[in-house]
C-alpha positions as CSV (number, residue, x, y, z in Angstrom):
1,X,73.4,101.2,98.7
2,X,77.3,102.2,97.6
3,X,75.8,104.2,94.6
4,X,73.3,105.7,96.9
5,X,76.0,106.7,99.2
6,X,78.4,108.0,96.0
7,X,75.5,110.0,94.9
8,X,74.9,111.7,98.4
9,X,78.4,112.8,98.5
10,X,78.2,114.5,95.2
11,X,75.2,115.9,96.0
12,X,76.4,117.8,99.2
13,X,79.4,118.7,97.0
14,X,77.8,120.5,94.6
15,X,75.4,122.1,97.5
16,X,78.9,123.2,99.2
17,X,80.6,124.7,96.0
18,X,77.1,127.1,95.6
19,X,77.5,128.0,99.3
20,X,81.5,129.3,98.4
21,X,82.0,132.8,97.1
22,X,82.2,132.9,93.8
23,X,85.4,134.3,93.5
24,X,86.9,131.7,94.8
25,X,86.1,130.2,91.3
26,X,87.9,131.2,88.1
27,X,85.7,132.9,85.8
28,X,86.3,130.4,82.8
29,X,84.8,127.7,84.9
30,X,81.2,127.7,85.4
31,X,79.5,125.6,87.7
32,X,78.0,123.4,85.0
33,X,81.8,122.7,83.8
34,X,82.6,121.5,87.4
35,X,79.6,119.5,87.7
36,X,80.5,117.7,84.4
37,X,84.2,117.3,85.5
38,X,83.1,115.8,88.8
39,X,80.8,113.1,87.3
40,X,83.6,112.4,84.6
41,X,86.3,111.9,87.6
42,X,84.4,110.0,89.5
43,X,83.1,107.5,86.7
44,X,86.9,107.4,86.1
45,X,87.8,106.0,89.0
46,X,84.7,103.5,89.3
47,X,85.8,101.9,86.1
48,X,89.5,102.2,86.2
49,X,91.3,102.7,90.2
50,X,87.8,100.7,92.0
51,X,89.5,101.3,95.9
52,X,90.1,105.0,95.4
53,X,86.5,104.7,94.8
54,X,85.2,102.6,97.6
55,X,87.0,104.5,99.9
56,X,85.8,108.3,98.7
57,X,83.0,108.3,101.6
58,X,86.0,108.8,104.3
59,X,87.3,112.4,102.9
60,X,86.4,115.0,104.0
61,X,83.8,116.6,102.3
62,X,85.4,120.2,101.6
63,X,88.3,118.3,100.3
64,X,86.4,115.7,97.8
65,X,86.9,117.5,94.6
66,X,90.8,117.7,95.8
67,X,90.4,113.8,96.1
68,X,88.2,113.3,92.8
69,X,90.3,115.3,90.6
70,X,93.8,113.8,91.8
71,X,93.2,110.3,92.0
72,X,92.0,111.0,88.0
73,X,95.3,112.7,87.7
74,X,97.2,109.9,88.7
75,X,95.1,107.6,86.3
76,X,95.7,109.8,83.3
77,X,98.9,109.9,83.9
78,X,99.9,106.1,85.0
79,X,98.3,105.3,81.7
80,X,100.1,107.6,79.4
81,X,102.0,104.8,77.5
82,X,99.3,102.1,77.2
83,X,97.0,105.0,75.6
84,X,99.6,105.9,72.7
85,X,101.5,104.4,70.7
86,X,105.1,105.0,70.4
87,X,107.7,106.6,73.2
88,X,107.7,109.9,71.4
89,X,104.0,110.4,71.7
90,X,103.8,108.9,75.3
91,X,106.4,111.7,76.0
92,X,104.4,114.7,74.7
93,X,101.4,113.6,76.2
94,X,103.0,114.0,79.6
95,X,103.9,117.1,78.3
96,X,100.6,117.7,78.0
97,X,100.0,117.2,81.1
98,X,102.5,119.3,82.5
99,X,101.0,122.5,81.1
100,X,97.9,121.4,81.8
101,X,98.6,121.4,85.7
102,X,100.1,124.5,85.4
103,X,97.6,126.2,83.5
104,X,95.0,124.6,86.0
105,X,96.9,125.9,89.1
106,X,96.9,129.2,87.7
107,X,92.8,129.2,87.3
108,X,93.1,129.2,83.6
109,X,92.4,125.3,82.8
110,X,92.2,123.8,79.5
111,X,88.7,122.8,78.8
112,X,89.1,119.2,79.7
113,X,87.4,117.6,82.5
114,X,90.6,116.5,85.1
115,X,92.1,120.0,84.5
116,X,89.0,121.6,85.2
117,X,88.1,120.0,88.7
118,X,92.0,120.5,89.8
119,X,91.8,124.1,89.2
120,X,88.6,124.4,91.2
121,X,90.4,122.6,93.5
122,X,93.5,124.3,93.8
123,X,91.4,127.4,94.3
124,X,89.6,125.8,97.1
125,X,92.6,124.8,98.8
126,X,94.1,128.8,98.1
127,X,90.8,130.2,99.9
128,X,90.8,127.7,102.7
129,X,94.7,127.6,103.4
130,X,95.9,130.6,102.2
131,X,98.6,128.7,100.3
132,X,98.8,127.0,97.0
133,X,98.9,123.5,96.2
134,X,102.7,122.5,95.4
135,X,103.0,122.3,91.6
136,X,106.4,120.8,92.4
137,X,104.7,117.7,93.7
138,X,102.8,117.5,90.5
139,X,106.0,117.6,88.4
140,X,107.3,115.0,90.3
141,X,104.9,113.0,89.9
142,X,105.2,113.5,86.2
143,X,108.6,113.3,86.1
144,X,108.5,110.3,87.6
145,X,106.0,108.4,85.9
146,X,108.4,109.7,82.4
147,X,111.1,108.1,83.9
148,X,109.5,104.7,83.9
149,X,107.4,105.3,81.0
150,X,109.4,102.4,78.9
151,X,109.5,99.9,82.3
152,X,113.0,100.6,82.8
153,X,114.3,98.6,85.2
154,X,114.5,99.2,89.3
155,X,118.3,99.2,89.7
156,X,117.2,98.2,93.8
157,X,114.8,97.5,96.2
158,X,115.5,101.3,97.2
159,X,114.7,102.9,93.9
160,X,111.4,101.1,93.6
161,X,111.0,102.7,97.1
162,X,112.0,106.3,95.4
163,X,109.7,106.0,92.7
164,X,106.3,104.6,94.9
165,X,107.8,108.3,97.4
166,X,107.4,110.2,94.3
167,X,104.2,108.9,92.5
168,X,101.9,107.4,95.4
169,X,103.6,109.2,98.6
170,X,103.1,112.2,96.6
171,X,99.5,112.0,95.9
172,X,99.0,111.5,99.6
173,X,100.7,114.8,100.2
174,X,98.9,116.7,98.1
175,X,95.3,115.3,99.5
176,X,96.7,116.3,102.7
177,X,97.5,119.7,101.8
178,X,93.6,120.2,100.4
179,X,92.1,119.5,103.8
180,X,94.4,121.8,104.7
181,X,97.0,120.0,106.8
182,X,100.4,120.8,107.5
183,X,102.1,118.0,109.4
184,X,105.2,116.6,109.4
185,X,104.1,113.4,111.4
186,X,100.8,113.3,109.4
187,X,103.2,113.3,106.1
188,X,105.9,110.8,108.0
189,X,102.2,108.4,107.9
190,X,101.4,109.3,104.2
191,X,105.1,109.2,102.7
192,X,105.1,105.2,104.4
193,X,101.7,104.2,103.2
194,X,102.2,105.6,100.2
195,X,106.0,103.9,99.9
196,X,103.8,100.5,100.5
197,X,100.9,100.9,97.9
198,X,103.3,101.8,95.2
199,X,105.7,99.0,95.6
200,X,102.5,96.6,96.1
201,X,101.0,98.7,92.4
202,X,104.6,97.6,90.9
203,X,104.0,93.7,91.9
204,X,100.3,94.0,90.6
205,X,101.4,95.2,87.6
206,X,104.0,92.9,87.1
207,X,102.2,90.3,84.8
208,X,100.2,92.7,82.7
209,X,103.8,94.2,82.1
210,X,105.4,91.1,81.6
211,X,102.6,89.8,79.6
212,X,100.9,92.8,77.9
213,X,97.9,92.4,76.1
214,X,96.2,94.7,73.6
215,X,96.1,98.4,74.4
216,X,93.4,99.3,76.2
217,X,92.5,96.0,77.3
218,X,93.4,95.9,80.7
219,X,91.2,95.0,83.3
220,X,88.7,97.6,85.4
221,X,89.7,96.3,88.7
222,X,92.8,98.1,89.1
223,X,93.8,98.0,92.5
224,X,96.3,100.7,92.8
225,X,95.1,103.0,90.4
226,X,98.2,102.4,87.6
227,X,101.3,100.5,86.5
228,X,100.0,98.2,84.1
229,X,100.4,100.3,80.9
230,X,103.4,99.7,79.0
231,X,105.1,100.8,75.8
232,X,108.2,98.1,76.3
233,X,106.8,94.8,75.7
234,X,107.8,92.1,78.0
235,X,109.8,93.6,80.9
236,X,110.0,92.2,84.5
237,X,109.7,95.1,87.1
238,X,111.3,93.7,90.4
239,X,114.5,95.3,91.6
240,X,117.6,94.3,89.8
241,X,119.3,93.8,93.2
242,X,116.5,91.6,94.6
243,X,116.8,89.7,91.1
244,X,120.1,88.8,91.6
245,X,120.2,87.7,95.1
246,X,117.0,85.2,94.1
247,X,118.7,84.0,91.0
248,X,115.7,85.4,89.1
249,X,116.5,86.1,85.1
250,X,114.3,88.3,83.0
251,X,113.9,85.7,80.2
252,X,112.9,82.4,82.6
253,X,110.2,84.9,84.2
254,X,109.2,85.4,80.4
255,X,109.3,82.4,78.9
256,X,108.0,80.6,82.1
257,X,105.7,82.8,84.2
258,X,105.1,82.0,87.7
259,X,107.3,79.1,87.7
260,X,110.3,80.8,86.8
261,X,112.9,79.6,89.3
262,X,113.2,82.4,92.5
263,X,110.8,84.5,91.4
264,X,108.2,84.0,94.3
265,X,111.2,84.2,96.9
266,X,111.9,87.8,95.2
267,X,108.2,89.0,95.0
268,X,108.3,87.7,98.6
269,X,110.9,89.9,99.4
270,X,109.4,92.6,97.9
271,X,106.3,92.4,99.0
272,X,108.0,92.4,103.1
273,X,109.3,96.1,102.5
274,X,106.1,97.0,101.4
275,X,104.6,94.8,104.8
276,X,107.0,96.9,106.9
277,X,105.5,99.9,105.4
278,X,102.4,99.7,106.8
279,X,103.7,98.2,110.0
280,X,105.9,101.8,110.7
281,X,102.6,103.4,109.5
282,X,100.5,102.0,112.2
283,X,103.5,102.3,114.7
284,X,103.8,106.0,114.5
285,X,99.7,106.6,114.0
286,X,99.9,104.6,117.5
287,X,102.5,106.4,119.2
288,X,101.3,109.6,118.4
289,X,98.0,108.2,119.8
290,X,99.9,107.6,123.3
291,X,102.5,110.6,123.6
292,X,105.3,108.7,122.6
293,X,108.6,110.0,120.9
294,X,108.6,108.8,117.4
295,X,111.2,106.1,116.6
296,X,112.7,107.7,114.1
297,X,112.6,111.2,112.2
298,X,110.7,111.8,108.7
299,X,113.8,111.6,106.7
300,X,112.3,114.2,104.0
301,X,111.7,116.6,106.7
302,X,112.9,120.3,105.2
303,X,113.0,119.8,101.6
304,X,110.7,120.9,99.2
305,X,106.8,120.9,100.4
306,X,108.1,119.2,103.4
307,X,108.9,122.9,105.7
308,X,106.4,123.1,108.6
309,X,106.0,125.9,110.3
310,X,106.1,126.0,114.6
311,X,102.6,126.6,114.3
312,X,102.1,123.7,111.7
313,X,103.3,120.7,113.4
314,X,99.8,119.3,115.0
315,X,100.5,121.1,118.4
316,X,101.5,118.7,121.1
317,X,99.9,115.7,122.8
318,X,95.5,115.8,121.8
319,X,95.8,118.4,119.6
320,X,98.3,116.6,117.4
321,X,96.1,113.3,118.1
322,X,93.0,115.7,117.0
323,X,95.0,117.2,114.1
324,X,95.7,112.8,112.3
325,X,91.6,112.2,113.3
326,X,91.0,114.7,110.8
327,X,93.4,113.6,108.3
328,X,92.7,110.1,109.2
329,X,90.7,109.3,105.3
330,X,94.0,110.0,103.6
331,X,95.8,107.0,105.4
332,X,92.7,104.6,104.0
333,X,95.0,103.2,101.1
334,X,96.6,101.2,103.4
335,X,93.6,99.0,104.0
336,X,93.5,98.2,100.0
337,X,96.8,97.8,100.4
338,X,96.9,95.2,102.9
339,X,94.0,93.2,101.6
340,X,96.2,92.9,98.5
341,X,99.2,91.8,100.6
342,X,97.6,89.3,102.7
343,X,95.9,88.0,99.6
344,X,99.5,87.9,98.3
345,X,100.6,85.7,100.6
346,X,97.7,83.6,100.9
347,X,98.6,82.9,97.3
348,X,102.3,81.9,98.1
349,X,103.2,85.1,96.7
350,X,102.4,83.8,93.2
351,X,102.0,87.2,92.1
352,X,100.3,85.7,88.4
353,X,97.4,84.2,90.6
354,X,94.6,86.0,88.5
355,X,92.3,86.5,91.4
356,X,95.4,89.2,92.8
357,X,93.9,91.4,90.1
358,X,90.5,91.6,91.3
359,X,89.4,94.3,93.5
360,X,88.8,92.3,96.8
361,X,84.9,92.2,97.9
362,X,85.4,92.6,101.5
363,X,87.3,95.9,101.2
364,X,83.9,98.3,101.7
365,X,83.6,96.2,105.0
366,X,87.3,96.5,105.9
367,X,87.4,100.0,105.3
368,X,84.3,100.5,107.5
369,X,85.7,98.2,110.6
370,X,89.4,100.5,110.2
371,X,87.1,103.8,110.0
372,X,85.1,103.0,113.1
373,X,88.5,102.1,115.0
374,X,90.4,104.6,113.4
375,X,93.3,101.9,113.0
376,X,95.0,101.3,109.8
């Protein structure tokens, strides 16, 4: 039934790229390139990011190629180092990647499948919005990802928090901008589930990192869509700062695994910011929801990406209600996410139980229940 469903979306895909002008489309893509760039995205993320996959059905349909080609983005990129072999390569591959966005954005892609479904993107998002998508969000994304590209450590609980902004926060953005939306409180959602499932990716990844196997070897039920590649072998990825106040050391986590003395009170405490997260997230989808003042302002408000026009701020009262509805498929990480988190602590937050890096079975039913409700 799930493949049937997959199929009927790609289907009505296609059908609405014939409808579109073809000028919206860049003339060195032709619509047999795009075809073949969807179906290689979209295998992509069935074998390697399985939730981004489940929950494709709940965006919007003029905004799936957006989805498709970004989500395969992120997995190129998350990959980078456990796909080469040395630092130095790792490094010009992201380079790679970094003219290959730009080259896509500008409707001249390289002829390789991710590039070519974000530039037919990007133009769909140019003719619907009249903007383009932010290439600055791309780079930081990049930029990011190179930072980390060696597992340096978190210094704090707050950089890990930085980085999940910048990767998975990011990617949320950008869907958002596809469908188009404009929103500061429908980005105040994304930039806090996206905060959650990117500290919950880092404690996934945690034992593939600290533990790495061969290259390429890494297991098709990624929950998060990333962070287990590696080029520095054996390196533990929790906060330095959340370390030392659980008396966790690098080399007992190493040499010992899950046994390693305060290592489950630190992944606890990790995995509570990420908890809290999700909690804010449904808070302000919920006060929105009854005409309520939010709590507290989106603290990225007016920097780059992040200026909303008067016009551009969801209206008041329904209309801004009306404006999330529609957005409402891009807050559907945080179901994954929570699964992960209650199976987390379900497993005493021994975050080396294997069966935390399997994609949970009852998430095509969870994300059905949460759609129906509309509640995160």
């Amino acid at each position: 039934m799930a493949t049937l469903q997959r199929t009927g979306i790609f289907v009505r895909a296609a059908q609405h790229q014939r409808r579109r002008h073809q000028s919206t489309l860049s003339p060195s893509i032709s619509p047999s390139d795009i075809s073949r760039a969807r179906t290689h995205c979209a295998a992509l993320l069935r074998s390697s990011d399985t939730p981004s996959s489940l929950l494709l059905p709940y965006i919007p349909q003029s905004s799936l190629d957006a989805y498709l080609a970004l989500r395969a983005f992120n997995l190129e990129i998350a990959r980078t180092a456990d796909t080469t072999s040395t630092p130095t390569i790792a490094t010009l591959r992201l380079q790679f990647y970094r003219d290959a966005v730009t080259k896509a954005l500008e409707g001249n892609p390289r002829k390789q499948p991710v590039a070519i479904l974000l530039s037919k993107a990007a133009a769909d998002v140019r003719e619907r919005s009249g903007r383009s998508w932010s290439k600055s969000w791309f780079m930081r994304v990049i930029d990011t990802r190179e930072k980390y590209l060696s597992n340096a450590p978190y210094t704090s609980l707050s950089a890990l928090e930085t980085y999940a902004e910048n990767t998975y926060s990011t990617l949320l953005y950008l869907t958002l901008q596809s469908l188009p939306m404009s929103s500061v409180t429908a980005d105040h959602i994304a930039s806090h589930i996206g905060k959650a499932t990117g500290i919950a990716a880092v404690l996934r990844g945690l034992p593939i990192i600290a533990f790495p196997g061969p290259r390429n070897k890494h297991s098709n039920q990624n929950q998060f869509g990333g962070d287990v590649g590696a080029s520095r072998q054996g390196a533990v990825t929790l906060p330095l700062d959340i370390m030392a106040e659980a008396g966790v050391r690098e080399e007992d986590v190493l040499r010992n695994g899950s046994s390693a003395k305060g290592l489950r009170d630190a992944v606890f405490k990790v995995a509570t910011r990420a908890n809290d997260h999700l909690i804010t997230a449904r808070q302000l989808l919920e006060s929105v929801r009854k005409g309520e003042a939010e709590d507290h302002e989106f603290e990225y408000k007016g920097e780059e990406g992040h200026v909303y026009l008067p016009t551009s701020k969801g209206g008041e009262g329904g209309g801004k209600v009306k404006e999330l509805e529609r957005g409402f498929g891009v807050f559907m990480p945080a179901i994954a996410t929570q699964l992960w988190l209650d199976r987390l602590e379900k497993a005493d937050f021994d975050v080396f139980n294997p069966k935390l890096r399997q994609t949970d079975w009852r998430l095509p039913w969870k994300a059905f229940w949460a759609w129906q409700r509309r509640k995160i």
